[in-house]
C-alpha positions as CSV (number, residue, x, y, z in Angstrom):
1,X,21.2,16.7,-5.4
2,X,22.3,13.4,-5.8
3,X,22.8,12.1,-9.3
4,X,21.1,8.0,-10.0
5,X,24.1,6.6,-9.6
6,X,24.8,8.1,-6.6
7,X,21.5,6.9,-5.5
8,X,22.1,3.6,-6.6
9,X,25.1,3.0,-4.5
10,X,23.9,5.2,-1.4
11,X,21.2,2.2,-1.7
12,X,23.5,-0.8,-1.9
13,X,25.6,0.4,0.9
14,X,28.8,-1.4,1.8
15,X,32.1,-0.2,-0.1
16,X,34.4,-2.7,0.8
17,X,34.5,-3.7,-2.8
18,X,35.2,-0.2,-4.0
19,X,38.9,0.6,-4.8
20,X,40.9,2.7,-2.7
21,X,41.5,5.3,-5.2
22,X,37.7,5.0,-6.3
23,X,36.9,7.3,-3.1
24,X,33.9,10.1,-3.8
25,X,33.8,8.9,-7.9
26,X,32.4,6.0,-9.4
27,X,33.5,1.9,-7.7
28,X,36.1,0.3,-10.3
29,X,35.1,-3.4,-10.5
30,X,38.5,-5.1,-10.5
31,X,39.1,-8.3,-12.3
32,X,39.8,-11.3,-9.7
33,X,41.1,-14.5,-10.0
34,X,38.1,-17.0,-9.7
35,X,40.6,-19.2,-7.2
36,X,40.3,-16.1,-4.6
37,X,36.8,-16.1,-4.6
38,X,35.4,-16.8,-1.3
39,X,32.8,-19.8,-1.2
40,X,29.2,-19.2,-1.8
41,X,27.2,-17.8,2.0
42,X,24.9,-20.3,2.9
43,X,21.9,-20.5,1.0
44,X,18.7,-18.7,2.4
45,X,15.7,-20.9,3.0
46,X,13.6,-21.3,-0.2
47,X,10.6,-19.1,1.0
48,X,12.3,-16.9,3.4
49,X,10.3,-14.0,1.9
50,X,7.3,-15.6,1.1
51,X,5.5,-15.7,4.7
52,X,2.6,-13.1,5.1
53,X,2.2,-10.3,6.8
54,X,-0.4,-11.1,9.7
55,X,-0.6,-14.1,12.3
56,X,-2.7,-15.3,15.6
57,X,-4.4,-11.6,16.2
58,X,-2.5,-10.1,13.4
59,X,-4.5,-8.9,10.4
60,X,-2.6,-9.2,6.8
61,X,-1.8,-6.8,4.3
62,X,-4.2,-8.7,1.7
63,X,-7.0,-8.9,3.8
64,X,-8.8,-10.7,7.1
65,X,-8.2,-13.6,8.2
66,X,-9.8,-16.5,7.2
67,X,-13.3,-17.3,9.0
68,X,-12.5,-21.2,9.6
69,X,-8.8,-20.4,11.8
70,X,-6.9,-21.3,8.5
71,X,-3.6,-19.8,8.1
72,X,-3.7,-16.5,5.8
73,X,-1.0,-18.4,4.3
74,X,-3.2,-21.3,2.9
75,X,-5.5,-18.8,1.2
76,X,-3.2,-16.6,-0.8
77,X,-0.2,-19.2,-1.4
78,X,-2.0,-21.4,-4.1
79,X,-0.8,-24.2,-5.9
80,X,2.3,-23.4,-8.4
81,X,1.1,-23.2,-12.0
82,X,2.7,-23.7,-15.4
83,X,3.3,-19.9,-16.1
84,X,6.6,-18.8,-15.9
85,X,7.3,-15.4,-14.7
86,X,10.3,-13.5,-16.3
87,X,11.1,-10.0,-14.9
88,X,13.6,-7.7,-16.8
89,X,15.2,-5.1,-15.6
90,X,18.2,-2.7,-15.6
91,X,20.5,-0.8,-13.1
92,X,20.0,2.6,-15.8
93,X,17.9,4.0,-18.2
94,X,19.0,3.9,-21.8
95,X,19.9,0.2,-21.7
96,X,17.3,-0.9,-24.4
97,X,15.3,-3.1,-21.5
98,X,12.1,-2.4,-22.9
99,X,13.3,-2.8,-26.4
100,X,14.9,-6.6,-25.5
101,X,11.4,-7.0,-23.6
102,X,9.4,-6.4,-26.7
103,X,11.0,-8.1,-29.2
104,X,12.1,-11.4,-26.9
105,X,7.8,-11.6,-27.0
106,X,8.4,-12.1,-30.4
107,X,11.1,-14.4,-30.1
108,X,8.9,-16.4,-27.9
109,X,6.4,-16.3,-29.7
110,X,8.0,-17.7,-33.1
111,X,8.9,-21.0,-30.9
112,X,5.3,-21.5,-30.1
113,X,5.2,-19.4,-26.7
114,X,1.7,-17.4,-25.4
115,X,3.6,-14.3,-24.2
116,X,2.3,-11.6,-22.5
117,X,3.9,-8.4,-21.4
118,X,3.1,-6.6,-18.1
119,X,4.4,-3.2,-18.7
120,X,6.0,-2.1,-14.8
121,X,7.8,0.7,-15.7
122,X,5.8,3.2,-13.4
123,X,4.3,5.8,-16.0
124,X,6.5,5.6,-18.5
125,X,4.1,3.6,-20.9
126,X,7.7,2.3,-23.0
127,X,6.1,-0.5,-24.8
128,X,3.5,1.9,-25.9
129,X,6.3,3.7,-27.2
130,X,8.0,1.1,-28.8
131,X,4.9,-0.6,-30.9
132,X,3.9,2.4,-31.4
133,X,0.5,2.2,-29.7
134,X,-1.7,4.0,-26.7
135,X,-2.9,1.5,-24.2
136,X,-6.8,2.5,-23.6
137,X,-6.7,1.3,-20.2
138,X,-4.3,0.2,-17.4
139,X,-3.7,-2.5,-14.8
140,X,-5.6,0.1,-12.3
141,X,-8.6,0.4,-13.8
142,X,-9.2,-3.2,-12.3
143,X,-10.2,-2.0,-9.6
144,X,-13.6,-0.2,-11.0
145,X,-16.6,-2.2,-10.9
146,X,-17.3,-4.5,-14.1
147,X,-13.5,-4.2,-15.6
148,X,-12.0,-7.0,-16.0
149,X,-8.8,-8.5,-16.9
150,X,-9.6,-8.8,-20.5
151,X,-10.7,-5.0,-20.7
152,X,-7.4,-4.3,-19.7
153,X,-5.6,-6.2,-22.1
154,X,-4.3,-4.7,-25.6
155,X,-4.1,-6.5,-28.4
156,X,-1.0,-4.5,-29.9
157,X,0.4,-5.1,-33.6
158,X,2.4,-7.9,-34.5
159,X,0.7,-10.2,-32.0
160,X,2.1,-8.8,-28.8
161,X,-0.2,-8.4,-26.0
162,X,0.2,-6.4,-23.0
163,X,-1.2,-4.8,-20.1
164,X,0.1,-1.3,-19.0
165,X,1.1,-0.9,-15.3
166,X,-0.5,3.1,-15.2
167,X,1.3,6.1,-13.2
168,X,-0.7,5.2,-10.5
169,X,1.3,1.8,-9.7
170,X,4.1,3.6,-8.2
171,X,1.5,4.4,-5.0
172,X,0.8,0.6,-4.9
173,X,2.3,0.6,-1.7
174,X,-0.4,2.6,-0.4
175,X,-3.4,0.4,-1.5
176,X,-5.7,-0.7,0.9
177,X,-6.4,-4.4,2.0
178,X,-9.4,-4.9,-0.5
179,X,-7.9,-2.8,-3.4
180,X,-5.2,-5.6,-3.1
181,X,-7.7,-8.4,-2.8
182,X,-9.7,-7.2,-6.2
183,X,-6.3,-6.9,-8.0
184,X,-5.3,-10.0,-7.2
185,X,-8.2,-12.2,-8.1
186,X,-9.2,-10.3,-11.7
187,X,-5.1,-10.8,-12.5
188,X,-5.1,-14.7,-11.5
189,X,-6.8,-15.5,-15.0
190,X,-3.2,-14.2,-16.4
191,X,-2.0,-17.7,-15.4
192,X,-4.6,-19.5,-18.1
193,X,-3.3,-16.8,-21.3
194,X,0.1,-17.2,-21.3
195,X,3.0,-19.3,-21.1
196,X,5.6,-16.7,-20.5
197,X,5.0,-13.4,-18.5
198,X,7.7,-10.7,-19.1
199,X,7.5,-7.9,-16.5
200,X,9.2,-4.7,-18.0
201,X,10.1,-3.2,-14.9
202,X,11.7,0.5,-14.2
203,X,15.5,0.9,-14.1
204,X,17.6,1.3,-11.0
205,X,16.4,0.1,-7.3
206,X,13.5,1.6,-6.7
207,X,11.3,-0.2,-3.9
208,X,8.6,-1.1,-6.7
209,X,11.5,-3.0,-9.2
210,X,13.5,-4.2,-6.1
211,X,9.7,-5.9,-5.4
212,X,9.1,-6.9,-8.7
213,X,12.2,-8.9,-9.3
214,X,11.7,-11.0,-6.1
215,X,8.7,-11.7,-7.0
216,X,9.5,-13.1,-10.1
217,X,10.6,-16.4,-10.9
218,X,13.8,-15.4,-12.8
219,X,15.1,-12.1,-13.6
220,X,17.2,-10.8,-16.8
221,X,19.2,-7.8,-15.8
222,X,20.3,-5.7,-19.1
223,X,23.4,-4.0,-19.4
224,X,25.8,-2.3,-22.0
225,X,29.5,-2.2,-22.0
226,X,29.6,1.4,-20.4
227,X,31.2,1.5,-17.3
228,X,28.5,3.2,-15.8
229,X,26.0,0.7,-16.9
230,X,28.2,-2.3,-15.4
231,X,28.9,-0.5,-11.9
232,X,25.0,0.1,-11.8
233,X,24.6,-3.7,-12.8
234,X,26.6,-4.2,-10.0
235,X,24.0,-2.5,-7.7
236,X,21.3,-4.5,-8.8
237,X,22.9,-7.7,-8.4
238,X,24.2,-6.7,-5.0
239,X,20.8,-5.5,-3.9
240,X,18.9,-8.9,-5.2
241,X,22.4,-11.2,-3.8
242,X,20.9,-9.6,-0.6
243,X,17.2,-11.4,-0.3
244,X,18.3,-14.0,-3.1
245,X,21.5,-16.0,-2.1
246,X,20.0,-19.2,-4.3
247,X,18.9,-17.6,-7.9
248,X,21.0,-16.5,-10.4
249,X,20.5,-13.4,-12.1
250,X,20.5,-13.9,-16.2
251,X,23.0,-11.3,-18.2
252,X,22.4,-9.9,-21.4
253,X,24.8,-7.6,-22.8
254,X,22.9,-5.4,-25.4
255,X,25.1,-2.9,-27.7
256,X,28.1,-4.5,-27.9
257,X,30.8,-4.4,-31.3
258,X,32.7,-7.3,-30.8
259,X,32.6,-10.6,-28.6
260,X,35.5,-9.2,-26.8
261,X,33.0,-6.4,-25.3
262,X,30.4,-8.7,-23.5
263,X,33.1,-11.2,-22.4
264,X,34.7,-8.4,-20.8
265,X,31.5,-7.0,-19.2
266,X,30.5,-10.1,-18.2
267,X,33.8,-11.2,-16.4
268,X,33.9,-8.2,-14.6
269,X,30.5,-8.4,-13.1
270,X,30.6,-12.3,-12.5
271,X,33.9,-12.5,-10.7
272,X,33.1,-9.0,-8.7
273,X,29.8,-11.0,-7.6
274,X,31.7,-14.2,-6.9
275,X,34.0,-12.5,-4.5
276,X,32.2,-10.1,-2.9
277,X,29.1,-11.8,-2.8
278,X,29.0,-15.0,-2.7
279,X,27.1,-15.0,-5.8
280,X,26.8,-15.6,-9.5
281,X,25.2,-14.1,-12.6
282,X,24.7,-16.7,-15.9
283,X,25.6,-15.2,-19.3
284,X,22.3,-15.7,-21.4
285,X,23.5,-13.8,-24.5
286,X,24.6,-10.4,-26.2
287,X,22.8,-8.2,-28.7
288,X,25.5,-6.5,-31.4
289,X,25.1,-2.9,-32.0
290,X,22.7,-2.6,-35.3
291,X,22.1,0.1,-36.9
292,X,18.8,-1.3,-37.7
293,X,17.8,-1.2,-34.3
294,X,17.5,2.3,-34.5
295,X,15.5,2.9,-37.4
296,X,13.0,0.3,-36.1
297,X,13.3,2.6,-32.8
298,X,12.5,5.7,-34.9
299,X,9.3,4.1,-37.0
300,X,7.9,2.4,-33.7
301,X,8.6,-1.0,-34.9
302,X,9.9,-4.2,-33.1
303,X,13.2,-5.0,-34.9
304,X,11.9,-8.7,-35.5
305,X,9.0,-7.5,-37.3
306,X,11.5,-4.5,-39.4
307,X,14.3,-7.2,-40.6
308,X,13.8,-10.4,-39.1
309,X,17.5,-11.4,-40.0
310,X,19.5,-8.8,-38.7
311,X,21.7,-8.7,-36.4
312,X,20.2,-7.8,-33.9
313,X,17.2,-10.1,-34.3
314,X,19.2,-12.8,-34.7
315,X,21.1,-12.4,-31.3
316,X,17.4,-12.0,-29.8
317,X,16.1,-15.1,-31.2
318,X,19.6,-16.7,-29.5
319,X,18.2,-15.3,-26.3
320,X,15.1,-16.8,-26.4
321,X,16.4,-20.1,-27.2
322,X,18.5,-20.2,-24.1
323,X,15.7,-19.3,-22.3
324,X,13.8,-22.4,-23.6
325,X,16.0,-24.9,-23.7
326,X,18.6,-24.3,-21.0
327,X,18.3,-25.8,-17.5
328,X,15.2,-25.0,-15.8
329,X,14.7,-22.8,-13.2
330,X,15.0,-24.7,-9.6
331,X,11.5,-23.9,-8.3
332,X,8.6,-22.2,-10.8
333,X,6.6,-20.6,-8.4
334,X,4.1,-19.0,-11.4
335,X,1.9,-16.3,-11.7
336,X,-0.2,-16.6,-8.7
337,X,2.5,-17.0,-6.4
338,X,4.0,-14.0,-7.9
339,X,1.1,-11.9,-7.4
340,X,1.2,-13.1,-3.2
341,X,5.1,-12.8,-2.9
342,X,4.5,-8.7,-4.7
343,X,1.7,-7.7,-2.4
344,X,3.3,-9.5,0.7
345,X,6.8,-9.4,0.4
């Protein structure tokens, strides 16, 4: 049985980059000057992915086509809104994504920032776990008669709201024309409650994470020093470099002792993306190891919320600030768009 990693890479493919000597065991990332780095491929066009399933004679995936001969397009591509769609995610388990994804809603929301967290890690209920709190119902239960998205909706301590994705989203794939339609339009009103929308998404490259991070507008991909963690960082970054030659992945190194640690991590995975493809990944920050973290962990407490000036919470707060006030993302395509470019891409 193949292990994740394994998994992982059988996913990715290619092994050029892969040592010589790395043959049958895990790739060694090799440090390379950034003056051998090939150029950047040509950039993809901006909504390559974004076209619909469906055509003249063609049904779509989200539903019939319109009555008047307008292009399925025009009904489910709406205007872009002001809601900015964040998606975090990890190439393993056991990087503290959730964790980074809980307590950067706080972050967020000290500076001002409606926040709300869509919990997309199929089953796993982690944000429950991590505030400490049972979710009474799920994103699925949108589709019985009279919920709506309010109903769905938790109100959890310390001001975080969320909405739990449910076991059942890993058969999403499998929903039916209409079951995508009533999803769709009881989560648009999303756009109007928050300013930020985090998706927690599973680790590794599954097809449901691989679908969530296109869809979003950015993506933050968590890793730790571990060579493990980086060579499955790797994965990720190769797998999104593939459908996303123009958007840069955002880095966080979490668990590090020293700076010397996430420089290193980073370096290897930036210049290891610049040469072999044609890509880069933008250093957004590092979280210290803090023995805090754990505690907070153990009582089911955000860190912010347990000590709002360790360590930890103070490289979290850094986080969020260079999310706010560093360069903007080249095209915001929102919430709405986000929900169209999930179901159809």
């Amino acid at each position: 049985m193949m292990d994740q990693a394994s998994r992982l890479r059988a996913l990715v493919g290619d092994k050029r980059e892969y040592a010589p000597d790395s043959l049958g065991s895990a790739p060694k990332l090799t440090m390379v000057s950034p003056q051998t780095a090939p150029p950047p491929l040509p950039l993809d066009p901006e909504y390559q992915r974004m076209g619909l399933q469906g055509g003249p004679g063609e049904q779509s995936a989200m539903g019939p086509a319109p009555e008047d001969g307008g292009s399925q397009a025009d009904m489910f591509h709406p205007l872009f809104s002001g809601a900015r769609i964040i998606a975090v995610t990890s190439g393993k388990g056991g990087v503290g994504k959730t964790n980074l994804t809980v307590n950067l809603a706080l972050a967020l929301q000290e500076e001002g920032k409606r926040v709300i967290i869509i919990d997309a890690d199929m089953g796993m209920a982690n944000v429950d776990v991590v505030l400490g709190t049972s979710s009474k119902k799920t994103l699925l239960n949108l589709l019985e008669p009279g919920v709506t998205f309010d109903d769905i909706l938790t109100h959890g301590p310390h001001g975080v709201d969320y909405i739990s994705g449910g076991s059942g989203m890993e058969h999403i794939a499998d929903f039916t024309p209409e079951e995508r339609r009533v999803l769709w339009e009881k989560l648009a009103v999303c756009d109007s409650r928050a300013d930020i929308i985090l998706i927690d998404t599973g680790a590794g490259l599954g097809k449901n994470v691989l679908d969530f991070i296109l869809a979003a507008d950015e993506v933050i991909l968590v890793t730790t020093p571990e060579p493990t963690a980086i060579t499955d960082a790797y994965a990720v970054i190769k797998a999104y470099s593939r459908f996303e030659k123009d958007r840069t992945l955002r880095l966080v190194v979490n668990r590090v002792y020293d700076e010397t640690d996430s420089n290193d991590a980073v370096e290897k995975l930036r210049q290891t993306a610049r040469r072999f493809l044609g890509s880069d990944v933008e250093y957004s920050g590092c979280i210290y190891e803090d023995r805090n973290v754990l505690k907070s962990v153990r009582r089911q407490t955000p860190f912010m919320v347990a000590d709002s000036e360790t360590i930890a919470s103070r490289c979290v707060r850094a986080i969020a600030a260079r999310l706010l006030t560093g360069a903007s993302p080249a095209v915001k395509r929102g919430w709405r768009e986000f929900l169209a470019r999930f179901w159809n891409g």
